[in-house]
C-alpha positions as CSV (number, residue, x, y, z in Angstrom):
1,X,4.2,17.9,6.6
2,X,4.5,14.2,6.3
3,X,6.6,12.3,3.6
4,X,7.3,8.7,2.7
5,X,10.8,8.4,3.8
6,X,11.4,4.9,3.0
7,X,10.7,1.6,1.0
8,X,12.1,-1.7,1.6
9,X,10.2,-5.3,2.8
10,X,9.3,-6.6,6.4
11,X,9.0,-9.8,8.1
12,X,5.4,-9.6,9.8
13,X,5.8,-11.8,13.4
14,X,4.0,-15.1,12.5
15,X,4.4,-15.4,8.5
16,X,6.1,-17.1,6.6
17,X,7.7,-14.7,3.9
18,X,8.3,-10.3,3.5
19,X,6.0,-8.1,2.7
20,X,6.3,-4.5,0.7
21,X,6.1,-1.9,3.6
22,X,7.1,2.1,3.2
23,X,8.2,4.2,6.2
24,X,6.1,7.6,6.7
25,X,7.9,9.8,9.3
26,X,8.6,7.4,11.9
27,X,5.6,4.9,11.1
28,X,6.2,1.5,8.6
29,X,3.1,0.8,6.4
30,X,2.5,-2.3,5.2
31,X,1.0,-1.7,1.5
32,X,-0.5,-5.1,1.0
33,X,1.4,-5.2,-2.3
34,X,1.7,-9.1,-3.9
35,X,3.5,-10.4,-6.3
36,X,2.7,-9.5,-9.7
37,X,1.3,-6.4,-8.5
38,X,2.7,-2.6,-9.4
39,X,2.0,-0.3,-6.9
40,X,2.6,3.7,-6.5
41,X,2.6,5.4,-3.7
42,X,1.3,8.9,-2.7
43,X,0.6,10.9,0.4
44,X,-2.7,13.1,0.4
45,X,-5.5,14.2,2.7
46,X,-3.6,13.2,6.2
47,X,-3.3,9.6,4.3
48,X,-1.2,7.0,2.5
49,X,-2.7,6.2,-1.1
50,X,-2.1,2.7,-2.8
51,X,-2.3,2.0,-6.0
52,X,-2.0,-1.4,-7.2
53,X,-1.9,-3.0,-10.2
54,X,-2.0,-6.5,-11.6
55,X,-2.4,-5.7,-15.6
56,X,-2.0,-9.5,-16.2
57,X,-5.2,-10.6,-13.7
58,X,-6.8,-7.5,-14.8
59,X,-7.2,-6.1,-11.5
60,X,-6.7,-2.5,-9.6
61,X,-7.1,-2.2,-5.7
62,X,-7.5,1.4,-4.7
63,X,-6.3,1.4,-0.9
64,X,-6.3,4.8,1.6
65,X,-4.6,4.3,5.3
66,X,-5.4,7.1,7.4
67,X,-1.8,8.3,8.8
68,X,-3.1,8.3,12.0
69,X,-3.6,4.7,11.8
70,X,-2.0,2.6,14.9
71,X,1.3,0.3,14.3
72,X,0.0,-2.7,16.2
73,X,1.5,-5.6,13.9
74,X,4.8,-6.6,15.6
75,X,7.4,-7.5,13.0
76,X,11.2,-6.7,11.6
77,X,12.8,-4.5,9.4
78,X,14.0,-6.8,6.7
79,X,16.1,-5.3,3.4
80,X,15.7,-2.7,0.8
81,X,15.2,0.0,3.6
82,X,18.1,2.4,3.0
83,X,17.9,5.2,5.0
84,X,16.2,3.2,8.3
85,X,18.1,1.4,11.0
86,X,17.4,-2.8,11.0
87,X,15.3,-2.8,14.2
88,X,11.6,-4.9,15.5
89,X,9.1,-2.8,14.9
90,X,5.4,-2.0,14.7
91,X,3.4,-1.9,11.6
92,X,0.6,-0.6,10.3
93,X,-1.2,-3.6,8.5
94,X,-2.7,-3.4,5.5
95,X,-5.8,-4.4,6.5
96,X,-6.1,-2.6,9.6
97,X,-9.6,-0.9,11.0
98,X,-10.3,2.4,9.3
99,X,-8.6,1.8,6.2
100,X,-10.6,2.0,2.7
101,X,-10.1,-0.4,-0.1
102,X,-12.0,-0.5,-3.4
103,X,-11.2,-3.2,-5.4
104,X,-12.1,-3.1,-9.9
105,X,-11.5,-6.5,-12.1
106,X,-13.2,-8.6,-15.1
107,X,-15.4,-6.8,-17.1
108,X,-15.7,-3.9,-15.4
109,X,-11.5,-3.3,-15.0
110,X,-11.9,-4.1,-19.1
111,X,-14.7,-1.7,-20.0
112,X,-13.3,1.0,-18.0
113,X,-10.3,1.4,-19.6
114,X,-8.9,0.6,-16.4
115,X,-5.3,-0.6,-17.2
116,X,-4.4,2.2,-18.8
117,X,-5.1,5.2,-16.5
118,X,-2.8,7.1,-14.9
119,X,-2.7,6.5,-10.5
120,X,-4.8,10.3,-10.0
121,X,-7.5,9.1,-13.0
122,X,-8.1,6.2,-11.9
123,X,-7.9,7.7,-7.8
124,X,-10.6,9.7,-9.1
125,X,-13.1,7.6,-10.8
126,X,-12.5,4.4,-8.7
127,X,-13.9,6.8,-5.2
128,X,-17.0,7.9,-7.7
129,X,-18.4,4.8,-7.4
């Protein structure tokens, strides 16, 4: 059974700052976490599940990569990683093929009493729609 093993940031080949990655067995996500943004963590259904949370722009991104995704992005292990080895690496991207996102803000992230849920409420109703 798979488990997240690891947190910690990455340098992606050809950007200019880190980014918020996990390592699942012997893959690296990237989350697609930004600043300002919470984010939990969660494996389920053969898949990484993402939530994050921006409470001040009123806005919560609901994000599912399939752990069978491929590790194409070419990057670097950069710090926070504790139990993983500095090494160049593949990545998953956040915005790879197959993954799905569903995104809730304004009035309906307001109306829906979406800031306050907890990450399996909110997994739930965001997927409904």
């Amino acid at each position: 059974m798979s488990e997240i093993k690891d947190t910690g940031k990455v340098w992606i080949k050809g950007s200019v700052g880190t980014a918020h990655a996990i390592r699942v067995d012997d893959k690296v996500f990237a989350t697609g976490q930004r600043e300002g943004q919470s984010v939990d963590l969660w494996l389920d259904n053969e898949g990484l599940c993402i939530d994050l949370h921006d409470s001040k722009l009123g806005e919560r991104v609901a994000r599912f990569i399939p752990l069978n995704t491929p590790a194409t992005l070419p990057g670097t292990l950069f710090n926070g990683f504790e139990k993983t080895k500095h090494a160049d690496i593949l990545i998953v991207s956040a915005d790879s093929e197959g993954i799905k996102e569903k995104t809730v803000s304004g009035k309906k992230y307001q109306e829906g009493g979406f800031s306050v849920l907890d990450r399996l409420t909110f997994w739930q109703t965001i997927w409904k729609n």
